[in-house]
Each structure stands twice: as C-alpha cells, then as structure tokens.
TIRO-2110 file (N, C-alpha, C; in Angstrom, 1 decimal):
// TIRO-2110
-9.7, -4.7, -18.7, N, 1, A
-9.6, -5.2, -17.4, CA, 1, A
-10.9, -4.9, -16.6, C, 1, A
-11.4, -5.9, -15.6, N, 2, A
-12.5, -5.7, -15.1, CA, 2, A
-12.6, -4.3, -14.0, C, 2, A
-13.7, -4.0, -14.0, N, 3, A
-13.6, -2.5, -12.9, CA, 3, A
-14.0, -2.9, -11.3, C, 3, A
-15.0, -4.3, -11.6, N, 4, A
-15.9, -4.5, -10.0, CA, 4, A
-15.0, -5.9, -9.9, C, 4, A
-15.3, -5.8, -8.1, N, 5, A
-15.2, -6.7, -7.5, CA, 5, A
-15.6, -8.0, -7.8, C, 5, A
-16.5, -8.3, -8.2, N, 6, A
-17.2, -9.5, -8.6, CA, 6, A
-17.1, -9.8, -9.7, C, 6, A
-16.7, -8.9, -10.8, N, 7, A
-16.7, -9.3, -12.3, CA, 7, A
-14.5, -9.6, -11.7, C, 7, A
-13.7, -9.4, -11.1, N, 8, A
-12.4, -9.6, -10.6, CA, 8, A
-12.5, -11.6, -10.5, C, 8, A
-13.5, -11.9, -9.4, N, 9, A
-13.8, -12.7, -9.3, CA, 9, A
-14.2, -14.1, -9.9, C, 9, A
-15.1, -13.5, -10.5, N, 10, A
-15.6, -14.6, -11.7, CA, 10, A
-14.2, -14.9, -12.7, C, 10, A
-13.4, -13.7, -12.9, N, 11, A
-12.4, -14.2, -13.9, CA, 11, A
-11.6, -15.3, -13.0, C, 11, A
-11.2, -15.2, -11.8, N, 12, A
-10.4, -15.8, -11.2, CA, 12, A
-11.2, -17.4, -11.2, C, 12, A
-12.1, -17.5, -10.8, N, 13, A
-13.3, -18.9, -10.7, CA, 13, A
-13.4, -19.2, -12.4, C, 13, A
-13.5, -18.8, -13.3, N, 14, A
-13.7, -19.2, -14.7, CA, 14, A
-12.3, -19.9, -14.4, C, 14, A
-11.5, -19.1, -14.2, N, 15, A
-9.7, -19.8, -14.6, CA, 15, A
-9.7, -21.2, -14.2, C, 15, A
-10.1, -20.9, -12.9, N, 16, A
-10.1, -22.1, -12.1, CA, 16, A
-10.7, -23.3, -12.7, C, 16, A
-12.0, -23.0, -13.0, N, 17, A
-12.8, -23.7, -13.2, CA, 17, A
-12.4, -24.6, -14.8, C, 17, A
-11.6, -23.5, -15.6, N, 18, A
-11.1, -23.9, -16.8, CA, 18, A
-10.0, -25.1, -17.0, C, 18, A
-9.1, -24.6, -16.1, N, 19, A
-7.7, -26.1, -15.6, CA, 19, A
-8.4, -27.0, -14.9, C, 19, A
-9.3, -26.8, -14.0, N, 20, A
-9.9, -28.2, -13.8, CA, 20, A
-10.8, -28.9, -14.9, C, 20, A
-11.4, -28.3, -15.8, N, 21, A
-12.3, -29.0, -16.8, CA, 21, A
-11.1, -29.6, -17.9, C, 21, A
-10.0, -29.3, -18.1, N, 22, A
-8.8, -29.8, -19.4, CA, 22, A
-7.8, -30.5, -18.4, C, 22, A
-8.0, -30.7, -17.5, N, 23, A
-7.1, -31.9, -16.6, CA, 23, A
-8.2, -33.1, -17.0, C, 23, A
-9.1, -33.0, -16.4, N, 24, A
-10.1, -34.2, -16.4, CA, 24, A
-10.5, -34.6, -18.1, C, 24, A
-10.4, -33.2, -18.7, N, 25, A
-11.0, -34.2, -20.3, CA, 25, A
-9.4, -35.1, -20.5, C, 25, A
-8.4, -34.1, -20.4, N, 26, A
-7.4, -34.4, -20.9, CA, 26, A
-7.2, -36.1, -20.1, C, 26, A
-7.2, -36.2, -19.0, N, 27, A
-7.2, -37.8, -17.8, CA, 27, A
-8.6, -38.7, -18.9, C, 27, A
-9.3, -38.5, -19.2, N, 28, A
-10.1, -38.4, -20.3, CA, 28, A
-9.7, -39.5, -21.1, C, 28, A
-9.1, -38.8, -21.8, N, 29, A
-8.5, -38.8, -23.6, CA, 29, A
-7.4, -40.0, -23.3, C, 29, A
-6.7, -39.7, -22.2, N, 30, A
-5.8, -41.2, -22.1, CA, 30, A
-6.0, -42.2, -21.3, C, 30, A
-7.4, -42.3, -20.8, N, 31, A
-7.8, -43.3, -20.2, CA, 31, A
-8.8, -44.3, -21.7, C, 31, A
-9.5, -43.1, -22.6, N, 32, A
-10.2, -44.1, -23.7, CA, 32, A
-8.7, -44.4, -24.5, C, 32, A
-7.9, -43.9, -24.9, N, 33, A
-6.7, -44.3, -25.6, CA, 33, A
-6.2, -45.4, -24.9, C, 33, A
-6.0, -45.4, -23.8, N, 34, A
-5.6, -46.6, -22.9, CA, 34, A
-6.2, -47.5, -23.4, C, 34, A
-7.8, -48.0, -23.8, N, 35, A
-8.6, -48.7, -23.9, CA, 35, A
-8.2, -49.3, -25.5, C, 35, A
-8.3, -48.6, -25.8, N, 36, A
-8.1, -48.3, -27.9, CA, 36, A
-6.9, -49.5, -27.6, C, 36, A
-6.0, -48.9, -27.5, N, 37, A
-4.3, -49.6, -27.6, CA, 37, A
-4.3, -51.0, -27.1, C, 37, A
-5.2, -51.5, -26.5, N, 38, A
-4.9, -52.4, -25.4, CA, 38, A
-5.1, -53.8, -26.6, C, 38, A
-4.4, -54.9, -26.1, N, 39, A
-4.0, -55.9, -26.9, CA, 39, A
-4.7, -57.1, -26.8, C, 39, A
-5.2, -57.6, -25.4, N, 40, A
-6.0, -58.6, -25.4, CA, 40, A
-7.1, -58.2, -24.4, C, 40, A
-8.2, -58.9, -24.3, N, 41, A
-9.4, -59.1, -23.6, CA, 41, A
-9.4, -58.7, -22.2, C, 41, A
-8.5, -59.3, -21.9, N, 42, A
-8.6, -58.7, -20.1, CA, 42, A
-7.9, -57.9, -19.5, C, 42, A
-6.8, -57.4, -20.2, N, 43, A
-6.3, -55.9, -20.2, CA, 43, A
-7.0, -54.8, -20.8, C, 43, A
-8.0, -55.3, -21.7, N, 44, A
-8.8, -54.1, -22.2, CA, 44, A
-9.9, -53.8, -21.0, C, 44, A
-11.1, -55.1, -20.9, N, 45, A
-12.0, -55.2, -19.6, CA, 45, A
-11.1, -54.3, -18.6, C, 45, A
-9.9, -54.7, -18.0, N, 46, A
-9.7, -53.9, -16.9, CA, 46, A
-8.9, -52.4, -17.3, C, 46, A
-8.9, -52.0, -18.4, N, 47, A
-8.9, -50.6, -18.9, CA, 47, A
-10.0, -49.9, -19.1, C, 47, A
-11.2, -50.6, -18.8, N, 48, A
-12.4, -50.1, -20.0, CA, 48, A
-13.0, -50.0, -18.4, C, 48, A
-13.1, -50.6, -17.4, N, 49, A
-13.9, -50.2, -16.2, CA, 49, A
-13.1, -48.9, -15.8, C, 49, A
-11.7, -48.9, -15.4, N, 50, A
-11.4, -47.1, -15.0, CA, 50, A
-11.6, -46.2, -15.9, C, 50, A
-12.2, -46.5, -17.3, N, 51, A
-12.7, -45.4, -18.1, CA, 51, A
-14.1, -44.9, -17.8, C, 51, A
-15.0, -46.3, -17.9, N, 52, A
-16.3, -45.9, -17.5, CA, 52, A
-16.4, -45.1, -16.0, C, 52, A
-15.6, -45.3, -15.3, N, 53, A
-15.5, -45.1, -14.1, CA, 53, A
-15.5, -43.4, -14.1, C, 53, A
-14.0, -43.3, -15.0, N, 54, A
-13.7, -42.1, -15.4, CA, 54, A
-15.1, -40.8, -15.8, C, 54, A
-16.0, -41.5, -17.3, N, 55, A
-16.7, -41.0, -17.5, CA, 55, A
-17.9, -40.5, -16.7, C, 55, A
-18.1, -41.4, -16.0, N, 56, A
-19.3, -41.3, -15.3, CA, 56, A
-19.3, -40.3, -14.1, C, 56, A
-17.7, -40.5, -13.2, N, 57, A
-17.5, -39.2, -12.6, CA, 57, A
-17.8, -37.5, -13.2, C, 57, A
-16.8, -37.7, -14.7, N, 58, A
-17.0, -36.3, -15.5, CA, 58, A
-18.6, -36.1, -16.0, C, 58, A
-19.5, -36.9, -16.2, N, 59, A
-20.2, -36.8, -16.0, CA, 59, A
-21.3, -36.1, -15.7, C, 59, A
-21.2, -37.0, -14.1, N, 60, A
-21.8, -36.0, -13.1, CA, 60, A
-21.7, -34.7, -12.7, C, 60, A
-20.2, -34.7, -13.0, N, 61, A
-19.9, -33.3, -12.3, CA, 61, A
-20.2, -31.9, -13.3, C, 61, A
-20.7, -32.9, -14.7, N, 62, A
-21.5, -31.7, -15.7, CA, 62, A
-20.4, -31.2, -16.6, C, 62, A
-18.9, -32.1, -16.4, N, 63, A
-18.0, -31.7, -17.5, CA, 63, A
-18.3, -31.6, -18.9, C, 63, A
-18.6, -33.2, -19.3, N, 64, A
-19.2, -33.5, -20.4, CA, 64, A
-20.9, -33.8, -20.4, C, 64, A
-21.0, -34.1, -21.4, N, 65, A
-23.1, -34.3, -21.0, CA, 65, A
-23.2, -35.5, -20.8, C, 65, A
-24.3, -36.2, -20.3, N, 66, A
-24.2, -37.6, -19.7, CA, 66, A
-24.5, -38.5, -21.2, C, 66, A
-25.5, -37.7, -22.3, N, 67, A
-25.0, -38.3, -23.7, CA, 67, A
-24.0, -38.9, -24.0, C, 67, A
-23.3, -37.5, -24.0, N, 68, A
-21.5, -37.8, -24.6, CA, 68, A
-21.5, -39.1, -23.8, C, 68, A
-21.3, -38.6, -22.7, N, 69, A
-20.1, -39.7, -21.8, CA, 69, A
-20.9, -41.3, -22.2, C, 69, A
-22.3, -42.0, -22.4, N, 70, A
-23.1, -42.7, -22.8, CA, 70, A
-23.0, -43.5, -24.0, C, 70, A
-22.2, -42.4, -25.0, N, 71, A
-22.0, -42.5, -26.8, CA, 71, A
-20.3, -43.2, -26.4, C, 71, A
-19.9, -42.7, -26.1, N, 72, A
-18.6, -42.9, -25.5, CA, 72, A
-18.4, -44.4, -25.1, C, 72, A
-19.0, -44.6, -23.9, N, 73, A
-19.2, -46.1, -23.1, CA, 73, A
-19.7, -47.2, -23.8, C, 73, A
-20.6, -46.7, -24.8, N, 74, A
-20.9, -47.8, -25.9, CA, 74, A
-20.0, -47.8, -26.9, C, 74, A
-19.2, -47.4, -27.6, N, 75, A
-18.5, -47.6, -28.5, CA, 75, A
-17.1, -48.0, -27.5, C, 75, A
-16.9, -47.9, -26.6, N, 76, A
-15.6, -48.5, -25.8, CA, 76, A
-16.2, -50.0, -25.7, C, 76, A
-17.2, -50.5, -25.1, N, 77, A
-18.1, -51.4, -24.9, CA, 77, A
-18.1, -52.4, -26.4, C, 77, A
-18.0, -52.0, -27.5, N, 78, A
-18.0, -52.8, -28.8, CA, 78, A
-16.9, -53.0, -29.0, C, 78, A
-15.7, -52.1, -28.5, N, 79, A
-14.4, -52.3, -28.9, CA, 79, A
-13.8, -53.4, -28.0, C, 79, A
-14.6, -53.8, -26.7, N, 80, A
-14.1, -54.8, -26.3, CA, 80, A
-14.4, -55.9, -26.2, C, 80, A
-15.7, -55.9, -26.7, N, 81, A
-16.4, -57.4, -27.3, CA, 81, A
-15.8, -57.6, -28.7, C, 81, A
-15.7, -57.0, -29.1, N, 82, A
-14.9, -57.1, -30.6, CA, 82, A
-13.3, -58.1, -30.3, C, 82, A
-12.4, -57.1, -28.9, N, 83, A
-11.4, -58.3, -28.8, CA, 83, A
-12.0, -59.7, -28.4, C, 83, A
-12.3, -59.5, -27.5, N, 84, A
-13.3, -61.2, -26.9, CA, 84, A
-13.7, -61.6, -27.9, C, 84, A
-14.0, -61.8, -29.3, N, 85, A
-14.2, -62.3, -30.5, CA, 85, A
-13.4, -63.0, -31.3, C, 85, A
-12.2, -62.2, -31.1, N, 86, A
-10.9, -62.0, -31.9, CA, 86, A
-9.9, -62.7, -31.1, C, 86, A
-10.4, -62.7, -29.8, N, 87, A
-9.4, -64.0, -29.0, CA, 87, A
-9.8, -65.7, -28.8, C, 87, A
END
C-alpha cells in the first residue's frame, strides 16, 4: 500500500484513467465489428464514418497511436470498397 499522499493519488487517477481507456477501446472494438458484419454498401459507408469518427477521437486523446488508428481506417476503407464491388 502506498505511504504518500501523492503516490495515494496517482493510484486513484491511473484507475480512473484505466476505465476510461477500456470503455473507449472496448466502444472501439464494436463500432469496427459493426463495420465487418455489415451486409451492403450503404449500411457499411454509414457504419464506417462513426468508426472513423470514433478513431480519430481515440486518437487524439492519445488512447491508441494515430498509426494504429490510420492502419485501422485503411483496412475498414478496403473492406468497403470491396462491398461497393460486390454490389
């Protein structure tokens, strides 16, 4: 257990800081799965902007690296030109 005041603290703000970073990946994970699942062209398109959207927020805010989130938006990006192909 911590002894100082400020080392008390940090654990409290890590905690915090912890449930907000696995809410957002987790809001994450089912907004690109949302995208994956989706059946035709313009339910994916309008699945695939609240993801980018998504990403770009996490992002910024330094959750994920703006790589990742980049690697990410291009391979969502192929998967829905891929349906627009296929339709």
């Amino acid at each position: 257990m911590a002894h100082h005041k400020s080392a008390l603290k940090r654990i409290r703000q890590s905690n915090k800081k912890r449930l907000y970073n696995r809410l957002n990946k987790k809001n994450l994970k089912f907004a690109i799965r949302a995208v994956k699942e989706s059946k035709n062209h313009d339910e994916a398109i309008e699945k695939f902007n609240k993801a980018v959207s998504l990403l770009d927020r996490i992002a910024a805010k330094g959750i994920i690296h703006k790589n990742n989130a980049a690697n990410k938006k291009s391979s969502l990006s192929k998967l829905v030109k891929k349906l627009a192909q296929n339709s």
